[in-house]
C-alpha positions as MATLAB code, in Angstrom:
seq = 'XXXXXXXXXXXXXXXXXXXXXXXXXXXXXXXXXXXXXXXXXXXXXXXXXXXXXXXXXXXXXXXXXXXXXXXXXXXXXXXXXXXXXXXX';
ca = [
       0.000    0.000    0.000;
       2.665    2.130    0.815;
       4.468    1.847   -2.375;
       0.618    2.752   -4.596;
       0.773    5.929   -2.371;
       4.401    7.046   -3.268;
       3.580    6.172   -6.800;
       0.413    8.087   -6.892;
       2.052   11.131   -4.821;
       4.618   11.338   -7.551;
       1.857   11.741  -10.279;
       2.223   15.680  -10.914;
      -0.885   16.859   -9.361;
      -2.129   19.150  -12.485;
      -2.757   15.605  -13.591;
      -3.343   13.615  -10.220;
      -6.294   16.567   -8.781;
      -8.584   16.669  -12.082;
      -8.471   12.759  -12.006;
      -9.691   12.536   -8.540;
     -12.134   15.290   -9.519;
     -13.405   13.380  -12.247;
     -13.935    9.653  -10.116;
     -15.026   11.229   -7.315;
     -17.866   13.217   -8.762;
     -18.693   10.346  -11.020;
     -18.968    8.289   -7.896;
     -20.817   11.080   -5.965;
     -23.235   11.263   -9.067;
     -23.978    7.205   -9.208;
     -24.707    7.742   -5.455;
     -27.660   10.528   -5.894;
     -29.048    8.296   -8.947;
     -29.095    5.351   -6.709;
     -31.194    7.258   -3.512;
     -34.430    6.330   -4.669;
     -33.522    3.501   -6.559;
     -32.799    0.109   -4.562;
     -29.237    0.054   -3.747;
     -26.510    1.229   -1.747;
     -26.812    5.197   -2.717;
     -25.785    6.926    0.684;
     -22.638    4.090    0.876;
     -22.219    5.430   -2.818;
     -22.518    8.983   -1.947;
     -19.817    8.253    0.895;
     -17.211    7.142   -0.973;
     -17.275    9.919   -3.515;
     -17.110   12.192   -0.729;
     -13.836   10.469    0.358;
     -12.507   10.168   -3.051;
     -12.756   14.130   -3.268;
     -11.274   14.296    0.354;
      -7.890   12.873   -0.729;
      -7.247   15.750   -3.191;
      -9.582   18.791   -2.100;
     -10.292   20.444    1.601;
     -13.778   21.124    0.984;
     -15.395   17.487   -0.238;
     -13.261   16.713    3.379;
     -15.248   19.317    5.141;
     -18.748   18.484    3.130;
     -17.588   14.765    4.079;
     -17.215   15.643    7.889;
     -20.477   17.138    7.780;
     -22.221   14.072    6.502;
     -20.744   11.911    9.002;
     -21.659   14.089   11.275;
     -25.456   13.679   10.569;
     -25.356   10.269    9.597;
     -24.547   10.008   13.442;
     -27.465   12.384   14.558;
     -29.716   10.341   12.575;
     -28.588    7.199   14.110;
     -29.226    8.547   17.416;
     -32.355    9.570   16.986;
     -33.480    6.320   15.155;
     -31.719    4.565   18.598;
     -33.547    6.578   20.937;
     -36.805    5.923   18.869;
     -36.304    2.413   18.688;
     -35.811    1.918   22.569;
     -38.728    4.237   23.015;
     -41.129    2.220   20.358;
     -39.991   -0.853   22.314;
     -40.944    0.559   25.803;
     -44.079    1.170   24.684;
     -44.283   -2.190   22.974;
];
């Protein structure tokens, strides 16, 4: 692994950034197609995100933020749950 990232750190980056640009929104895009369709579009949308992170400081602060709520939503759907199964 170490040796891919040496390799792909010595790829100028005026080549290396609009190739990153160009998976990651690809990915990001597959993701939002997939959100109402059956399949994995959030995971998708996630992995774009970090694609972009490698290269650019914003997708890593748009990708913070979406971890970020993925967690509040997962807390809330906990606390729910437990309170659904109290009244259960």
């Amino acid at each position: 692994m170490d040796s891919f990232k040496r390799y792909w750190k010595s790829i100028p980056a005026a080549v290396r950034k609009p190739l990153v640009f160009i998976i990651g929104t690809f990915v990001v895009i597959v993701g939002l197609v997939l959100l109402p369709l059956p399949g994995p579009g959030w995971l998708i949308i996630f992995g774009g995100f970090a694609i972009l992170a490698t290269e650019f400081a914003a997708a890593e602060k748009v990708r913070s933020w979406l971890v970020d709520q993925m967690k509040l939503a997962l807390e809330k759907t906990k606390k729910a749950w437990a309170k659904f199964k109290r009244q259960a």
